[in-house]
N, C-alpha and C positions, 0 to 999 in steps of 0.2 A: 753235249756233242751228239747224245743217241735221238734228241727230238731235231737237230738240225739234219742229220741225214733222213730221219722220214720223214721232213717237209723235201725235201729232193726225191726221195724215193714217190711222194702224193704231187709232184711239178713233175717224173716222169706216167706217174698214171694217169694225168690229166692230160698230157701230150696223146697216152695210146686211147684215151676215149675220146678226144676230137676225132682221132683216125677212125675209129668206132662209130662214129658218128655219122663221118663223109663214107663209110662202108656202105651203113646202114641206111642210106638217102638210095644208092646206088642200086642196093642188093631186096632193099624193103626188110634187113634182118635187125628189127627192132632190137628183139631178146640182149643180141650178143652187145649192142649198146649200152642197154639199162644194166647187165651184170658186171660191166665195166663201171659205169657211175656208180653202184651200189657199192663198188669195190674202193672207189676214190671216197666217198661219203666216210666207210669204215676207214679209212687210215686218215683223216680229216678229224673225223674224233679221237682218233688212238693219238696223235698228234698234238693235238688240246688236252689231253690229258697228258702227256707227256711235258705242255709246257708249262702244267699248272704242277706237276709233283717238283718242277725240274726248282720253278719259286719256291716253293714250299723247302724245300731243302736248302735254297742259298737263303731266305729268310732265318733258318735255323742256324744257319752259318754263322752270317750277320749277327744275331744274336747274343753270340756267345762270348 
């Protein structure tokens, strides 16, 4: 349940760095773009790690 809400939480951060993005065409403000991407990237992994512990524990389930 806790990896299914930050992939919604990483679907709304990739919604604010498109907007980030059409800003930064507009404005020339690269930075505030790439600090947004760097910030999807980090919950992109935290994410994958989330859906690899989330296996790892219904494996052990399984197992039992």
């Amino acid at each position: 349940m806790l990896a299914q809400a930050a992939w919604k939480d990483l679907n709304a951060k990739q919604s604010e760095y498109q907007a980030a993005i059409l800003r930064a065409l507009v404005t020339g403000d690269q930075e505030a773009a790439e600090k947004i991407r760097q910030e999807a990237h980090d919950m992109l992994d935290n994410c994958f790690d989330m859906n690899a512990e989330a296996a790892r524990a219904q494996m052990t389930i399984l197992k039992r």
